[in-house]
N, C-alpha and C positions, 0 to 999 in steps of 0.2 A: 762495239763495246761502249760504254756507258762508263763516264769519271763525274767525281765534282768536285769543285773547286770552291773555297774559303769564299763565304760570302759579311762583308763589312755591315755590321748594323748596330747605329750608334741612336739616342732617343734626345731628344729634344723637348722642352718643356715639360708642363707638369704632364704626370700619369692619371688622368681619371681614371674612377673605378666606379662602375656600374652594376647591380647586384639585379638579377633577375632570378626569378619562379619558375619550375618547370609543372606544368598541368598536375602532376603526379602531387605535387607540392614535396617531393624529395630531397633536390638538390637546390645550389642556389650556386651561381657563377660568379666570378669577380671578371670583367671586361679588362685587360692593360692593353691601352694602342703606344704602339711603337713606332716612331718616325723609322723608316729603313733607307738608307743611303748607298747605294753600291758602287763603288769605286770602278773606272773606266777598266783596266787593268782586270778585273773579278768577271766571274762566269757563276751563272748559279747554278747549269747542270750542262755539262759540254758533250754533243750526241756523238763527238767522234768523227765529225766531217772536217774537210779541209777547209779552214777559214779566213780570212785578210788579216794581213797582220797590221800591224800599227796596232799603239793603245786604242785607240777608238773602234775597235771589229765588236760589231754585236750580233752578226749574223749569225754565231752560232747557241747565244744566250738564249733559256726557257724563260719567256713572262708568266708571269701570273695576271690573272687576269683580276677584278672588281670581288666581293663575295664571294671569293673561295675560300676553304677553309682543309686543314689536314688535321688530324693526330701527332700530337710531339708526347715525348715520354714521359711520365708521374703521373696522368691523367691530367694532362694541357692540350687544349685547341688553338690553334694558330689558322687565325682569320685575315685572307686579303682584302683590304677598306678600302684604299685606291691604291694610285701611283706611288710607292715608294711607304707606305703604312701599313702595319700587322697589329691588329691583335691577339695579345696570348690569353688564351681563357682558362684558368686554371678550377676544377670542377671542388667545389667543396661543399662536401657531404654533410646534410644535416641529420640527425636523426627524425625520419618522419612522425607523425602523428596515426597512432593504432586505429583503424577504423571499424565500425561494427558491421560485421556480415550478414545478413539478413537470413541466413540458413543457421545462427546462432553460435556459429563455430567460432575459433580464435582466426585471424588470419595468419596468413604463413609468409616471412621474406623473401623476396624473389629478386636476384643482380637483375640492371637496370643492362641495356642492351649495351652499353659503354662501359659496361666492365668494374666501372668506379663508384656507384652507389648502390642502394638497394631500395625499396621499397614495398610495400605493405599488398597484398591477393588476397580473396577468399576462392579459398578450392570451390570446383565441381563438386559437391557429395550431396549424391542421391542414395536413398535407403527403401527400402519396400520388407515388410515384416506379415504376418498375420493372414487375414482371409480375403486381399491383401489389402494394406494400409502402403501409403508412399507420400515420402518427404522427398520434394524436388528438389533441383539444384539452389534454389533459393530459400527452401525451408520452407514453402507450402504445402500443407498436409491435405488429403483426401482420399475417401476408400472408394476403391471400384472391384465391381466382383465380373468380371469380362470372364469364360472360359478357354478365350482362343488365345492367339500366339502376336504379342506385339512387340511396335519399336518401345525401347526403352530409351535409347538415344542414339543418332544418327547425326551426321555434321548438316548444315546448311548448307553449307558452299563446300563440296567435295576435295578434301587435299590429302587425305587419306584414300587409299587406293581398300576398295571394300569391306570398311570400318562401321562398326554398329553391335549395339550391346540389345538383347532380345528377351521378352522372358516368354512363356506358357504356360497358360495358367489353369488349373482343374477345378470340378467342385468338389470341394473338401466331408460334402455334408450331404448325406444322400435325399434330403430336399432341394439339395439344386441352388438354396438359397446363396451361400457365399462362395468366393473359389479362392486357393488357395498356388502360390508358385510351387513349379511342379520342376520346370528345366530352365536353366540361365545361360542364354546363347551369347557367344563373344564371335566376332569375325572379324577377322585382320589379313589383309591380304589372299595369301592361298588357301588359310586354316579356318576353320569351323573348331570351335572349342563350346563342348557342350557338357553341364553338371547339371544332371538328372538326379531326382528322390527315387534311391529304391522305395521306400516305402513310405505311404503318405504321411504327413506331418511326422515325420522322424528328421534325427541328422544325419541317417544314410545315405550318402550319393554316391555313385561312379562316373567317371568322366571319359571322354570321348574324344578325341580328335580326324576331323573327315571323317567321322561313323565307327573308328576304329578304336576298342578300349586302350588307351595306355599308363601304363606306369612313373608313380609320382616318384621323386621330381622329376619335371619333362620340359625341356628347354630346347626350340627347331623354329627358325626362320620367325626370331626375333619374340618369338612370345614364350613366356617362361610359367609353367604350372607348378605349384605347389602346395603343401599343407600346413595350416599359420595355427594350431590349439582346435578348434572344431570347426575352423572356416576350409574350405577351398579354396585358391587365390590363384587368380587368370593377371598375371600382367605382363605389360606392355614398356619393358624401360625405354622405347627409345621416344613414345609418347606421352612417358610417365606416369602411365594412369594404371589404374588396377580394379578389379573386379571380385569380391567377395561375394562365399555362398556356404551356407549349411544346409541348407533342406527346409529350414524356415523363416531366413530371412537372407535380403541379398543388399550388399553396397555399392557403390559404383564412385572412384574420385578421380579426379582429372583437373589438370591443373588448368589454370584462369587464363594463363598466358598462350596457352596452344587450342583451348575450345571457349574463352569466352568470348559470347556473342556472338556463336556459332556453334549450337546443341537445337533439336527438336526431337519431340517423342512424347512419352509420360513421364519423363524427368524434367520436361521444361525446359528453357533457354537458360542459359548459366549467366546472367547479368545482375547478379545480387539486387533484382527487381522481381520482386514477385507479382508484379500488373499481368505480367504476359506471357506467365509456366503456363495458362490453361489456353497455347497456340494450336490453331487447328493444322493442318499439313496444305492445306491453302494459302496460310497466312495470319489468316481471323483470329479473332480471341474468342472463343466460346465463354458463355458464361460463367461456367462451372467446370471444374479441373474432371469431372465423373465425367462428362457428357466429354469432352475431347477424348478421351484416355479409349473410347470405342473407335475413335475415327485413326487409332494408331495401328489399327488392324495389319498382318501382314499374310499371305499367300503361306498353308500348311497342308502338303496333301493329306499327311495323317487326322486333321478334322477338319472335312467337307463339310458339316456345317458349319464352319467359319468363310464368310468372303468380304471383304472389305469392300466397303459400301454398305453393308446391311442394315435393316434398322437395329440404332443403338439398343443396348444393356441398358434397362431401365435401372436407375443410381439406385440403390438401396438407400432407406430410412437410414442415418445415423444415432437415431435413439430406438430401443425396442418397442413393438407395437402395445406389448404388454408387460405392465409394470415391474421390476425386474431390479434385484438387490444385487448390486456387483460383487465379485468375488473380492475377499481380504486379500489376495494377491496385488491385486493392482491399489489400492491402498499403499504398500510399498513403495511404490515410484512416489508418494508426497512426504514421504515420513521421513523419518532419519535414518535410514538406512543409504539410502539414495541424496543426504539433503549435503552431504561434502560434493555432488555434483552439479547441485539446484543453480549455480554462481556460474557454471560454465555452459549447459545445456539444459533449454528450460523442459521439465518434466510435463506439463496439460496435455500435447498432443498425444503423449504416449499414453496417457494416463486415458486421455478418451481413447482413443484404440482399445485400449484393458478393458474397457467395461464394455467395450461393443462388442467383442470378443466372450466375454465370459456371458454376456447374455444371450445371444445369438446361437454360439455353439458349448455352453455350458459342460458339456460330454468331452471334451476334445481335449481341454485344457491348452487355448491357445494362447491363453490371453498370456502364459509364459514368454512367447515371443516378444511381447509387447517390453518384457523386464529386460529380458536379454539384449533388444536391438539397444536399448537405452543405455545397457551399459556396459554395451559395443562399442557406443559415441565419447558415451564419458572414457573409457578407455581412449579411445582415439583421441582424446584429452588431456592423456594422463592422468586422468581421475581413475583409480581404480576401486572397483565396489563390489566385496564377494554379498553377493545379496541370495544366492538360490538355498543356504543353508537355513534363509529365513521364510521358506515356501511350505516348512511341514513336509519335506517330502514331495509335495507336487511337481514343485519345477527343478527335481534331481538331475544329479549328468553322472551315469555311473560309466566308468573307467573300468579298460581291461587290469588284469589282475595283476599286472606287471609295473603298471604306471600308475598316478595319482594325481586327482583333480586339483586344478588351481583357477582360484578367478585373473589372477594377473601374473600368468608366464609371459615370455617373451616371445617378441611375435617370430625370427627363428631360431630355434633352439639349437644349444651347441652341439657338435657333436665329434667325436674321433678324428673328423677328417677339419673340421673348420674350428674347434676350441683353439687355435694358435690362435687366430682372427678375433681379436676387440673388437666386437659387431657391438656397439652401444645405443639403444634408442629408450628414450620415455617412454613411449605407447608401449602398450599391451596389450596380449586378450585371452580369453580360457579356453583352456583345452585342459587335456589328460602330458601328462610331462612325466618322465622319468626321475623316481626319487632323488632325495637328496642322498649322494656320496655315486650315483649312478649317470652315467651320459649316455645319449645317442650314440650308436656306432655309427649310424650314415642316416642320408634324407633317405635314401632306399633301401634300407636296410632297419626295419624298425623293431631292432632289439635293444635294449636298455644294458650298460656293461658296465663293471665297478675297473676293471682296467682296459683303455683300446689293446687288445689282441686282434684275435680272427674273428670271426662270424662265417659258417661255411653255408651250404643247401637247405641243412639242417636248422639253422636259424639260432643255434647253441654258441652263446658266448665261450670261446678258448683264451688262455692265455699265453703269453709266449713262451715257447717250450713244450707246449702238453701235447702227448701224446694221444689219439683217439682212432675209434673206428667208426667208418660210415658209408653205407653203401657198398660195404664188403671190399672197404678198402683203408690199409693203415694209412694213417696222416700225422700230421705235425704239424703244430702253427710253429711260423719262424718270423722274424719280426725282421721288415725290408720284404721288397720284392713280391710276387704273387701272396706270400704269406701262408696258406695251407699248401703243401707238399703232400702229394699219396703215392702210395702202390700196392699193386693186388693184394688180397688176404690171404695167407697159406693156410690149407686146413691140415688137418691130421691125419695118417691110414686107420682105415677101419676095416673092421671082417664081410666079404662080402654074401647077403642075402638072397637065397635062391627061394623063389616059388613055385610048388606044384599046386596041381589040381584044374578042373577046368573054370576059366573065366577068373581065375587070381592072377594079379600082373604087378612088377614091382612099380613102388612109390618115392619119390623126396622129399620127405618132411623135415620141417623145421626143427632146428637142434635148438631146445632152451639154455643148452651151455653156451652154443656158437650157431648163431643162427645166420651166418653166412655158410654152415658146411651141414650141409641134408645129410640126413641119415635115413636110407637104405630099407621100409617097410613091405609090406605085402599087402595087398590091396583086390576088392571083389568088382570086377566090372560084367554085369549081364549079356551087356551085348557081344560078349565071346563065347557066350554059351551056343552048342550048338541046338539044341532044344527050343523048337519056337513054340509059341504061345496058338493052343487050337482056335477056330472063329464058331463063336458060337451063334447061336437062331435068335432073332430080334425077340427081344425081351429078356435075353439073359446073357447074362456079362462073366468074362473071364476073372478068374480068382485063383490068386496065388502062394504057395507059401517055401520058404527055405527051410530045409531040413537043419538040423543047428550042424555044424563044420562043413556044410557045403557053399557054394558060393551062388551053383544054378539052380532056378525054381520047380517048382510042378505045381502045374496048369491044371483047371477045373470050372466047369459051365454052372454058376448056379443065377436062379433066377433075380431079377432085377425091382423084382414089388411093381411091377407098372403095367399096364393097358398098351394090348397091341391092335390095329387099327389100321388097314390097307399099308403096310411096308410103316408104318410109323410109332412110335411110343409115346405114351400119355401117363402123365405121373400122377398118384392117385388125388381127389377133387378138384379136378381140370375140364376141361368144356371138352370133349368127341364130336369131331362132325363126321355125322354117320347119314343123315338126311335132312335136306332144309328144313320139313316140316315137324322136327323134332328136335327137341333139347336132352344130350345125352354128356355124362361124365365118368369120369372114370372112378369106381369104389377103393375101395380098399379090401374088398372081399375076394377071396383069392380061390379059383377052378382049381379043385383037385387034380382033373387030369392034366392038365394044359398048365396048373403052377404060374396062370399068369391072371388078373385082374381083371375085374368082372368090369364091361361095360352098362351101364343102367339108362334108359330112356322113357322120354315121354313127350307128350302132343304138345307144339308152340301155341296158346293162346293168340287170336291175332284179334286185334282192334278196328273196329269198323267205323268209329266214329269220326269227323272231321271237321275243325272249326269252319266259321261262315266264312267263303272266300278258296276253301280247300275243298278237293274232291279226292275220294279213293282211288287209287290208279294200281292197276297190277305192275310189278318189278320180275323185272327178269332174271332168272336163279333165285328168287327168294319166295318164301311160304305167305308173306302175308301182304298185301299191299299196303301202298304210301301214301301217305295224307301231300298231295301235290298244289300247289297254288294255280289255280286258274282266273283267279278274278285279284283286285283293286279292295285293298282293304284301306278305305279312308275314313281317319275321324272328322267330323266336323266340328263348328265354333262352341254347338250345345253338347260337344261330348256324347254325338250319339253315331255311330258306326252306317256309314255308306256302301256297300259293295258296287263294282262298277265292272263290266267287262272291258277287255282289250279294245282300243277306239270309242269305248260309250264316254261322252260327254254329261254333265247332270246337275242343274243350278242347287246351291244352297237351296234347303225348303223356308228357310226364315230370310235369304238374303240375297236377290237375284244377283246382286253384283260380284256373288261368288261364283265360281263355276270350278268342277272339281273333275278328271279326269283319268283313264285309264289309257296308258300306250303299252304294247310289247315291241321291245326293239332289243334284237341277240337273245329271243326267248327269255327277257327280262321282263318283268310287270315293274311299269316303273309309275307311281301315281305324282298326281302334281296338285296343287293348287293353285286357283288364277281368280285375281283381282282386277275387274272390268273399272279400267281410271273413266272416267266423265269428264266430258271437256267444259270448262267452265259454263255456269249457268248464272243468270242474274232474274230476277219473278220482275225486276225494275225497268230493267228493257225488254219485256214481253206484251203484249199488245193482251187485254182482257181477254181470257175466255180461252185461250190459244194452247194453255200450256198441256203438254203431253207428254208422254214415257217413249222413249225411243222403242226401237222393235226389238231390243232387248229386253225392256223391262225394267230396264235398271237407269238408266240416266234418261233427265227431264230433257223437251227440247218446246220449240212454241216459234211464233211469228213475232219477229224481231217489228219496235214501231217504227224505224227507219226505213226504207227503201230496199227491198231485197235486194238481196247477193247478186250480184251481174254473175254471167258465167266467167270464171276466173281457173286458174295453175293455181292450186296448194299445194306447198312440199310438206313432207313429214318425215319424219326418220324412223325406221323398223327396220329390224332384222328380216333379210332374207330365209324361209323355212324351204326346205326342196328337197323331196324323198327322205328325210330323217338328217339332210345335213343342213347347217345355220351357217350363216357369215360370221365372219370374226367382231366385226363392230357394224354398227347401226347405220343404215345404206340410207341414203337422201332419196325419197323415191315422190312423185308426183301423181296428182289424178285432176283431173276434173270437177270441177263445184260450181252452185249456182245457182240461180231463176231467171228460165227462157218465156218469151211469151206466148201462154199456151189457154186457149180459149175456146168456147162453144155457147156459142147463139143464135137463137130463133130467127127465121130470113122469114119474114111475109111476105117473097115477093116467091119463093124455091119452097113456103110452107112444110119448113122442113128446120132439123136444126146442123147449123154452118160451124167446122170442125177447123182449127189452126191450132197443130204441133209443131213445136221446137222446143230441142233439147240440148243439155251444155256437152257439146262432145269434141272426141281433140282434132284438132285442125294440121299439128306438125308432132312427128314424135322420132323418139334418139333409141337405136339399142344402145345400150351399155353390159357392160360385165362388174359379176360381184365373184370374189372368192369366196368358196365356202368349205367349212371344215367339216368332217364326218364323225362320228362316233369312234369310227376306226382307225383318228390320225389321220388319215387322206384329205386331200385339197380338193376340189372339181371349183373347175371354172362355169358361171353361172348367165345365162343372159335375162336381162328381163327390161321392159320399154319405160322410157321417161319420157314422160307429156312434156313438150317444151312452151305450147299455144293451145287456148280451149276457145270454142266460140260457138253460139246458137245456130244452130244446123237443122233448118224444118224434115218436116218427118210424116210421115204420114200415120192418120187417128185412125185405130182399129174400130173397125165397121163391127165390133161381138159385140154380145149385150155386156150388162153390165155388171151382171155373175160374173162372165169371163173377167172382166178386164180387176174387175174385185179381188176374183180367186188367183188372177196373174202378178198382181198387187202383194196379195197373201203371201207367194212364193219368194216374191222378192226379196218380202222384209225378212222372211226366213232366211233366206240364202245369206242376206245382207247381216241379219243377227250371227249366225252360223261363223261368218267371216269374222264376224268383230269377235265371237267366242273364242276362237283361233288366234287371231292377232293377242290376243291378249294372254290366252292362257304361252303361247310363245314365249310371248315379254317375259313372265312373272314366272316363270318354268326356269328362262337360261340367268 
């Protein structure tokens, strides 16, 4: 156990008093050091052990030690300085200095964490209104029209356990052009709280919790939903913040002291700086608050094409592309109607909203939001401003027939159950409210009463005492306790109703005196008849009629007006197929004998003609043949029409370096155009006289005035082509190149002419493998050789004449053209 004992403390000399600044500039302290002397005899906290007696035992005495300090009561600190020295620091409270918040708001006082002053915050308030427009937590404004689903704020450093405010956003405008908040997502913990627009740009919503609809108010593991005038309100009292929504505009506030300097999203960081609302989720600052507000993207199954990381949403213009008179609506926000708020909440931003609104989506009438979020704020201000009676009608709020519109009710309205409760605030905002001399019966309960009585099922104000009937059962409101009391309805005897005849069967119908007690009718039901209905012959239909006091029919076959046809009916001017090569319909003329509808025909015209590029081809089951594609229909550069068959290759007639092509791959005609590149040419390092057209025809080539080419390894990069599959990217492949030395001259001594071939050929070579993909999604693995060394390798000179080696010449360059036709049409194809 724990005692204390009187401890001696007497001051010596004077008291200085030293006054210090806290950061905040709040408070200011007065320092008093106290000499402290404790007599041998005194203990300043005894822990209850056995200890030496004599005056002198301090074995069982607590030191304090240099700078330490406690809490004494009035709001005093008591500071240990050294040995045997305390200062009392007694906290005295200045009134601070109002500071201006950069989001334009008032600041709000907030207890200092000492209990004993106060000091000056600007809230979190972020707002989002329009197609959408959004004021971050510091008051920077910018429109982005994104359609997917982003963070609106999220913490930095996690201390909330799965906290984050969300919106999603639509296009409003069936151009696509702007988008507009669709659902305002809140999560806290275990809940998903979701306020969706039934209908676009309206203030319809329903709300949701974990997927599931429920009823306002709703208050479950720490989050409270409610309905404040035409807002929806999500909050959170134990992190004091709160979340408004109507359908067209949404707020967001959260105090300074629990999220400043620790927000990210498209609200920005809450640090009354607006350098760095436009933070990327990196880190970064983007430029511009539009181009961040796409990298806020979040994972939504319901729109796949949303994924984060995409390329961004290009920012829209904020003036219209075409000249464009703003609506007299937004005028309002500078005028006098709005100017008792001009001191507290400056109107430009909304005012630019207004007109980018009213010109953009002129049809929609959004640019109302623009008036309303404004003077949401000034409300949130205390300013109140009924301004929508000065719209003409435009920007009306009509109220159900029971209640009536105010711009500045109270944010909750009293009602039956909470009117004892002086719930007093300044702020306001508009809604529909229950007249004067009328209250709420409950939040859930939303009937309007001139006395609290009852309120039953039926949703009918009682008072106490009244008797009533409901649900076939008498009640009484009684005042205390469950409050409506019922029990069954007694009816009356009546005489009881018998029915004869066949297929008549009694009935209960509603008694208009007492419509909880049926009375006793007679009633005609067919399907008791015993009499069925005969099946008549296709084309003509059963017909029936009651005789008057009977209940059962009689049945008769008369014809249907329509064309019978192999088991089928055809109703008159309809297509019969009776044979392919004929066109037949059904008249309206009707066979005497037969009573049924004359079918009419005639021979199908068939067309023989078929554009260039099409051939007639017969169709199986039908009369006339098909104009089918068998060839390549290509234009070329002079707009004059090519045909090509399946594999025929075929140069431009004005452009060799074009080459244009037909493939069928899956019975597909697929044509291409191909652009033959030239490998750089210079006429300035060509040796006179030299220059020539490759064997293509298309690019120049000549004898370089420097020293040929040794034989040499050149890489190049191409795509692999192989049975109609290509590689994915462009394979590093090598060949061979160069001049070997190759000669023939006269021998007077062999009177003959002396023959030395050598050619550049490869000396080491590698296989390798290429992946290659198919038309059909498939892979194959591909091998093909890379030269890794080339070098002059003699050869032996063909002993043909010089036709032969000419005409073998001839072949090459073809082949070699051929090749380069392919390579290229490849390239310029994928």
């Amino acid at each position: 156990s724990l005692s204390t004992s009187p401890m001696s403390v007497t001051t010596s000399g004077t008291t200085p008093t030293e006054s210090l600044t806290t950061t905040l500039g709040t408070t200011s302290r007065n320092f008093t050091t106290i000499t402290a002397t404790t007599t041998t005899t005194s203990e300043i906290v005894s822990t209850g052990l056995t200890s030496t007696s004599g005056p002198t035992a301090t074995s069982s005495a607590v030191t304090i030690s240099g700078s330490d300090s406690w809490w004494l009561c009035n709001c005093t600190n008591a500071v240990c300085i050294e040995d045997d020295i305390i200062q009392l620091v007694p906290i005295i409270c200045n009134p601070p200095p109002k500071p201006t918040c950069a989001n334009g708001l008032s600041p709000v006082p907030v207890i200092d964490e000492d209990g004993c002053c106060w000091h000056w915050e600007c809230d979190c308030y972020c707002t989002g209104w329009g197609d959408p427009h959004y004021m971050t937590f510091d008051g920077l404004y910018y429109s982005y029209q994104g359609n997917c689903t982003y963070v609106l704020v999220e913490e930095i450093n996690k201390k909330v356990d799965n906290f984050g405010v969300y919106i999603d956003n639509y296009h409003c405008d069936t151009r696509d052009v702007v988008s507009c908040p669709r659902t305002i997502i809140v999560r806290h913990e275990t809940q998903e709280v979701r306020i969706a627009t039934v209908k676009p740009n309206t203030l319809q919503v329903e709300v949701t919790v974990n997927k599931q609809p429920v009823a306002l108010p709703y208050k479950k593991f720490g989050v409270s939903i409610y309905e404040s005038g035409i807002n929806h309100v999500v909050e959170i009292p134990e992190l004091k913040m709160n979340v408004t929504y109507n359908g067209l505009s949404f707020s967001i506030r959260m105090p300074y002291s629990l999220f400043g300097n620790n927000t990210h999203g498209q609200c920005g960081i809450c640090n009354n700086n607006t350098a760095d609302d436009c933070m990327l989720p990196n880190g970064n600052i983007a430029e511009n608050c539009e181009t961040m507000a796409d990298h806020w993207q979040v994972d939504d199954p319901s729109k796949p094409q949303c994924s984060p990381g995409l390329n961004p949403t290009k920012a829209p213009s904020t003036t219209p592309v075409q000249p464009c008179k703003e609506s007299s609506i937004c005028e309002l926000l500078l005028g006098s109607v709005f100017e008792p708020c001009h001191s507290f909440v400056q109107p430009e931003k909304y005012y630019a909203a207004c007109v980018f609104d009213s010109c953009v989506l002129p049809s929609l009438d959004l640019e109302c939001s623009s008036l309303q979020v404004y003077a949401a704020t000034c409300a949130d201000q205390s300013v109140c401003i009924d301004w929508r009676s000065h719209t003409n009608g435009v920007c009306s709020y009509k109220c159900p027939s029971d209640k009536e519109y105010r711009a500045c009710g109270p944010i909750k309205e009293a009602t039956c159950k909470s009117s004892q409760q002086n719930e007093t605030s300044a702020k306001y905002v508009e809604g529909c409210f229950c007249p004067n001399g009328t209250m709420l019966y409950d939040d859930a309960v939303d009937v309007c009463v001139k006395t609290c009585g009852c309120v039953g099922v039926d949703m009918i104000p009682r008072e106490f005492g009244e008797k009533f009937t409901v649900d076939c059962q008498d009640c009484i409101c009684l005042e205390g306790g469950n409050g409506i009391v019922c029990e069954p309805h007694v009816c009356a005897k009546e005489n009881k109703t018998s029915c004869d005849g066949e297929g008549f069967y009694e009935v209960n119908e509603v008694n208009s005196e007492d419509s909880c007690c049926p009375i006793v009718t007679c009633k005609c039901n067919t399907s008791l008849c015993t009499t069925k209905a005969s099946k008549c012959a296709l084309g003509f239909e059963v017909h029936s009629h009651i005789p008057s006091g009977q209940c059962c029919p009689v049945y008769q076959c008369v014809p249907k007006r329509v064309c019978v046809h192999q088991n089928a009916e055809f109703l008159p001017n309809s297509s019969v197929f009776v044979h392919k090569c004929q066109n037949c319909f059904c008249t309206n003329e009707v066979n005497v004998s037969t009573q049924l509808n004359i079918i009419s025909c005639e021979h199908i015209p068939c067309n023989t003609y078929c554009k260039p590029g099409y051939e007639l081809q017969p169709v199986k089951g039908e009369c006339c043949g098909r104009c089918v594609q068998t060839k390549c229909v290509i234009r070329t550069a002079n707009n004059s029409n090519l045909i090509l068959s399946p594999g025929e290759y075929k140069n431009d007639p004005y452009n060799n370096c074009t080459i244009y092509s037909c493939s069928n791959i899956h019975n597909q005609l697929i044509s291409s155009t191909s652009e033959i590149t030239c490998p750089a040419f210079s006429e300035e390092t060509c040796k006179p006289g030299t220059i020539t057209f490759l064997p293509n025809g298309c690019c120049k080539t000549c004898t370089p005035l420097d020293s040929p080419t040794p034989c040499s390894v050149r890489e190049r990069k191409d795509f692999i082509v192989y049975k109609g599959c290509r590689s994915m990217d462009r394979v590093v492949m090598t060949e061979c190149e160069g001049t070997c030395g190759t000669f023939s001259l006269y021998s007077a001594e062999a009177n003959s002419m002396e023959h030395s071939c050598s050619c550049c050929r490869e000396t080491r070579t590698t296989v390798r493998k290429a992946e290659l993909k198919c038309p059909n999604g498939h892979t194959i693995s591909h091998k093909y050789i890379y030269v890794e060394s080339c070098s002059c390798q003699d050869t032996e000179c063909s002993s043909s004449s010089q036709s032969r080696e000419s005409q073998s010449a001839e072949e090459n360059d073809k082949a070699s053209t051929l090749n380069h036709i392919k390579r290229a049409i490849s390239l310029t194809s994928k």
